[in-house]
C-alpha positions in Angstrom: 110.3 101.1 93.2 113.8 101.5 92.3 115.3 104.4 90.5 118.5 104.4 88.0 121.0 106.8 86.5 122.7 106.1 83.0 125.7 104.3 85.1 123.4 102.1 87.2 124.8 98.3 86.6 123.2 95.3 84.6 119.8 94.4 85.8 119.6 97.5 88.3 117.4 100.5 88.6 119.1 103.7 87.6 118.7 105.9 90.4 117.5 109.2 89.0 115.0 107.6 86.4 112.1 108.2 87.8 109.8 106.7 85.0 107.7 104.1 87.0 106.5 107.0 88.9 105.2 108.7 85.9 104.2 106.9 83.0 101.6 104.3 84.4 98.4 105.4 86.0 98.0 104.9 89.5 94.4 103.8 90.3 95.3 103.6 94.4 95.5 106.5 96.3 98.9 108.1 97.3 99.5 110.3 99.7 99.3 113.9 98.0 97.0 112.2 95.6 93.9 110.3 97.0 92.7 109.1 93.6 95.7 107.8 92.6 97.5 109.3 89.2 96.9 109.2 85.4 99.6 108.2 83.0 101.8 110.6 82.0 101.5 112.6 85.3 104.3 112.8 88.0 103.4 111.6 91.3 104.1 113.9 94.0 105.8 111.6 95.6 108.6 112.0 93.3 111.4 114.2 94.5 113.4 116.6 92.2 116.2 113.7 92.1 113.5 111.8 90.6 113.6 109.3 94.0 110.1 108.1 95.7 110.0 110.4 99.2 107.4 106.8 99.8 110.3 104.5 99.2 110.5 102.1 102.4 107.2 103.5 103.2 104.0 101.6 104.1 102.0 104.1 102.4 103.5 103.7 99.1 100.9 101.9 97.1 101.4 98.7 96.8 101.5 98.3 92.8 104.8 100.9 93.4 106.4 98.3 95.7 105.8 95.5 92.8 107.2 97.6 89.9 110.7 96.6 89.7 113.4 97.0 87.3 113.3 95.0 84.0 116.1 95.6 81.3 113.4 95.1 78.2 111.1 97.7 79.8 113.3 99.7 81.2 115.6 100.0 78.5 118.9 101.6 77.9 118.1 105.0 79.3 115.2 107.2 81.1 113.7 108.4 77.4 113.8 104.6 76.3 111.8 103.7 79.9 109.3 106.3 79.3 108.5 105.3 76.0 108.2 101.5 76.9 106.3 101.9 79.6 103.7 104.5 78.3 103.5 101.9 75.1 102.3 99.3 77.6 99.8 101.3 79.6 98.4 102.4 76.2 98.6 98.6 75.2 96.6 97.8 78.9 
């Protein structure tokens, strides 16, 4: 997972965002949280920067590693991210 801030470029995560890591539920356990994590909860994993302490990490789940930046679901800030994606885990 990759993390953005408002002046992240085109197409790249903006570090900071931290949205990924707390909209979507989780069903695979994380370390800090063996039964994974519902939507709308922040993993622990998520430092105060908003940055995965997993990233790099072979025990970040692997559903983490697969969630990349995408500029229609990730939208223009954080608050737009946070809405899109809770939209679609509500939606799945």
């Amino acid at each position: 997972m990759k993390f953005a801030t408002a002046n992240a470029s085109p197409g790249e995560c903006r570090p900071g965002c931290g949205a990924c890591c707390i909209a979507p539920s989780i069903s695979s356990p994380i370390p800090g949280m063996p039964e994974g994590k519902p939507a709308g909860m922040r993993c622990v994993q998520l430092d105060e920067a908003n940055l995965c302490r997993l990233f790099g990490d072979p025990r970040r789940p692997a559903v983490c590693g697969r969630f990349d930046y995408d500029a229609e679901l990730c939208g223009n800030d954080r608050d737009e991210a946070l809405t899109r994606i809770e939209a679609l885990e509500l939606a799945t």
